[in-house]
C-alpha positions in Angstrom: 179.7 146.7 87.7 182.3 145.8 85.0 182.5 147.4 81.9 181.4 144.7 79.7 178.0 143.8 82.1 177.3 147.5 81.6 177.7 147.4 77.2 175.5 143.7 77.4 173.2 145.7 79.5 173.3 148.8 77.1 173.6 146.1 73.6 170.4 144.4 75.4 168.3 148.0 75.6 169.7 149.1 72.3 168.1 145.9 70.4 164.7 146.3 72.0 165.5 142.2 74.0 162.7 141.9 76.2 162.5 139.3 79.4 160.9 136.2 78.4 156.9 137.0 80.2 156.6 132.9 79.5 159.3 132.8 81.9 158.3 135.2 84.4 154.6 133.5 84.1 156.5 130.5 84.9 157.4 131.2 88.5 154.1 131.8 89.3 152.8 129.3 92.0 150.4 126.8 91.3 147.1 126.7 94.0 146.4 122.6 94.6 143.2 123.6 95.0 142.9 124.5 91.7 144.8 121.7 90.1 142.4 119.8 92.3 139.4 121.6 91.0 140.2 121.0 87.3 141.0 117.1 87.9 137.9 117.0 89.7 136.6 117.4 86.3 138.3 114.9 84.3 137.8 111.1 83.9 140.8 109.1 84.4 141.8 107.4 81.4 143.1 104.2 83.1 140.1 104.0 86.0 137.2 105.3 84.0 134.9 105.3 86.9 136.8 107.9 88.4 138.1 111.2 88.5 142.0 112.4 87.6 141.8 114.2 91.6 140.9 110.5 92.7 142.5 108.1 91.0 145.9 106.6 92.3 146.9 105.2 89.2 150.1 106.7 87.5 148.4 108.2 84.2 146.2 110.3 86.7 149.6 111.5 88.4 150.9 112.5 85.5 147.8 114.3 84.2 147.6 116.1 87.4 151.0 117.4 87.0 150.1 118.5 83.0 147.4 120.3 84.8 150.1 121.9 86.8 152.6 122.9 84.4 149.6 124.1 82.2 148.8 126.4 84.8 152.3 127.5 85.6 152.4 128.4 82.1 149.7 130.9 82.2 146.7 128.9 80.5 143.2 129.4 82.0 141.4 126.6 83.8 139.2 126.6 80.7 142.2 126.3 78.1 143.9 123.4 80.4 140.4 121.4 80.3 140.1 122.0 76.3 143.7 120.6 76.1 142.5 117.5 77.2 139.3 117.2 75.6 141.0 118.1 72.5 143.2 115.5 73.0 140.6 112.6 74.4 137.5 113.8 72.8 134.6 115.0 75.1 134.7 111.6 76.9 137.2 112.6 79.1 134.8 115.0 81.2 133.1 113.3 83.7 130.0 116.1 83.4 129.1 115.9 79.6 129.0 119.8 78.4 124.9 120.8 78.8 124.4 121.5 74.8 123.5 119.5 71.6 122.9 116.1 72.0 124.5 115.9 75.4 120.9 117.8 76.6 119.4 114.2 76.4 121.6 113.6 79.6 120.4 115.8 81.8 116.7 116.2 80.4 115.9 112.6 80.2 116.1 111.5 83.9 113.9 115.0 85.3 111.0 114.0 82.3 111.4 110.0 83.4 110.8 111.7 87.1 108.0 113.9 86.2 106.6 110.9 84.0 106.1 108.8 87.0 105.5 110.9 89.3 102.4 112.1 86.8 101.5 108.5 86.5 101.4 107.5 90.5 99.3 111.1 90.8 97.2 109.8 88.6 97.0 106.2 90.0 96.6 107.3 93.6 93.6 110.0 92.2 91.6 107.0 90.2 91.7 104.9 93.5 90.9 107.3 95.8 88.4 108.5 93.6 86.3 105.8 92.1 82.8 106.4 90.3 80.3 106.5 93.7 77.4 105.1 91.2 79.1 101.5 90.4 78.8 99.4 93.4 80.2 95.4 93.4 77.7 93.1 93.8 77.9 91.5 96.7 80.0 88.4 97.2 77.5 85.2 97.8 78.6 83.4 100.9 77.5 79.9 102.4 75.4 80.1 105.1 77.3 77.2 106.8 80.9 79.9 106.3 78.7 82.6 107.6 77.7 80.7 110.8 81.2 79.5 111.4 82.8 83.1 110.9 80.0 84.2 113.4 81.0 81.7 116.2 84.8 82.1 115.7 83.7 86.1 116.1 81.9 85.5 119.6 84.3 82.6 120.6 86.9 86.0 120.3 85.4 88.5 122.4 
């Protein structure tokens, strides 16, 4: 080594200069399956219906590769999916967070469920079980009807 790579080296050690760990943590490779995972999550902006992981349209690209970088950069899965809440609002996950008022979306379908099925229980049980006492009169029918229903029965047989 030359003389003045060995005094930057010592000037370097001397003033306490550190490597960059944002840097290092930069090189670090980047699973798809997690930048998949974490789009999975998020509602495309421009499709609405569906997620960043599915969408083809170019504001889902680049969000994808946000989610990259993010994660290149060190943050958590968690920190890169507040980013972008913080940034769209709660509206941009497509599973609304299970707390608050957002409990109404997943309670509300299981009670409208047990509510019915509750209801057809009890439907089904008060046909199948009607009071044994009350009997319906009979229905009056003409003797001409009668005789006619009898002759169409023997013309059958």
């Amino acid at each position: 080594m030359s003389r003045v790579a060995i005094m930057m080296f010592a000037a370097l050690i001397l003033l306490g200069a550190r490597p960059d760990p944002a840097s290092a943590q930069s090189a670090r490779p980047v699973s798809d399956d997690v930048v998949h995972e974490i789009a999975a999550q998020l509602r495309c902006v421009v499709c609405q219906n569906l997620a960043v992981a599915d969408s083809p349209s170019e504001m889902a690209s680049q969000m994808r590769a946000i989610i990259r970088e993010r994660l290149a950069a060190g943050e958590s899965p968690a920190e890169v999916q507040r980013y972008f809440v913080d940034r769209y609002g709660e509206w941009i996950l497509l599973a609304p967070p299970r707390r608050g008022f957002n409990l109404l979306v997943w309670l509300l379908p299981l009670v409208a469920v047990a509510v019915g099925l509750v209801t057809a229980g009890a439907l089904v049980w008060r046909w199948t079980h009607r009071r044994h006492g009350v009997r319906t009169p009979p229905v009056a029918v003409d003797p001409a009807m009668s005789e006619r229903i009898r002759r169409e029965l023997e013309r059958g047989s």
